[in-house]
N, C-alpha and C positions, 0 to 999 in steps of 0.2 A: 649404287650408281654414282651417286654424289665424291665419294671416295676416289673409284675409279678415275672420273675425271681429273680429279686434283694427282694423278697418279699416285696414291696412297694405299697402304698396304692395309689390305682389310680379309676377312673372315667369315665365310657367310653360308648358311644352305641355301637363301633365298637366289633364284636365278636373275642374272643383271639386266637392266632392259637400253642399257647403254648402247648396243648394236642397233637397236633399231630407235635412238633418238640420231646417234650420225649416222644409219641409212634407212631412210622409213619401208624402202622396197626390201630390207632386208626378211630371212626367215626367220619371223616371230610368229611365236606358239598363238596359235586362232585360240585354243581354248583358255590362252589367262585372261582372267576378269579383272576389274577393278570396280572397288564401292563407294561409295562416296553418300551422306547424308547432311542436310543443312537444317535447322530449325528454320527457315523461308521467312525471315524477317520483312521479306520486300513480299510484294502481291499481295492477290485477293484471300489469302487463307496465311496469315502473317500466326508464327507460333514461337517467339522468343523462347520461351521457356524449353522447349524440347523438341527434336527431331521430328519434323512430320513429313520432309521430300526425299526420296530415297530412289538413289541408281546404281545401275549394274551395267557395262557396259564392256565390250570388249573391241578389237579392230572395226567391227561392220556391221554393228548394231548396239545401242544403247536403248535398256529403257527406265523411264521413269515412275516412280510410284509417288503418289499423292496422295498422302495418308488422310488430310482431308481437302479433299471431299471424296476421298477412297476412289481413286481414279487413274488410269493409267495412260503412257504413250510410250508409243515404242519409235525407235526411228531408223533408218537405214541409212548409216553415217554415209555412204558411198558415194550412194545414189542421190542423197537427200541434205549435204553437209550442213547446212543453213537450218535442218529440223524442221522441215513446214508440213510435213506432208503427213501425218502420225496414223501410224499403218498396226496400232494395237484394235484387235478386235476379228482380223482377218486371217483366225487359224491357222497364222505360220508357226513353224516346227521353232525357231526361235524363241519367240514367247515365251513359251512354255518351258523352254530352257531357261532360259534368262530369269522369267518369275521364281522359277525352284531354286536359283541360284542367291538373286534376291533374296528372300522370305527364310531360305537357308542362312544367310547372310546376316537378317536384321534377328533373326532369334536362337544369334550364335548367346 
């Protein structure tokens, strides 16, 4: 993506997400995820040493894992951009997607 910008000639399987950083209404794939883990040096559960906050998120839902205190929130980026409203524990079909995605994810 980085490439593309700088109009640089590059090589890649991986598909570019440059269309939809210059139009966010554009058609990008609902099902790519992205992950992301932090050792949470700030707050109440600080773990320098190794990974303990872990996410998965895609266009319209993020969620988070919190290794400790082994806890979860899920958010509905749409409806909820600000994240207040944590709507993990209510049986939506997401969840359960996003978790296998996760857990898939942290014990690649």
């Amino acid at each position: 993506t980085l490439l593309e910008l700088c109009d640089c000639f590059h090589t890649s399987n991986q598909k570019s997400i440059l269309p939809y950083i210059q139009s966010p209404k554009s058609d990008f794939e609902e099902s790519l995820f992205t992950f992301s883990e932090t050792g949470g040096l700030q707050g109440p559960f600080p773990s320098p040493k190794a990974p303990n906050v872990f996410c998965v998120k895609n266009s319209k839902f993020k969620l988070v894992y919190y290794k400790t205190p082994n806890n979860f929130e899920l958010f509905d980026l749409e409806k909820d951009p600000k994240e207040k409203n944590n709507l993990y524990g209510q049986d939506l079909q997401i969840e359960e997607i996003l978790t296998k995605k996760l857990f898939g994810w942290m014990n690649r």
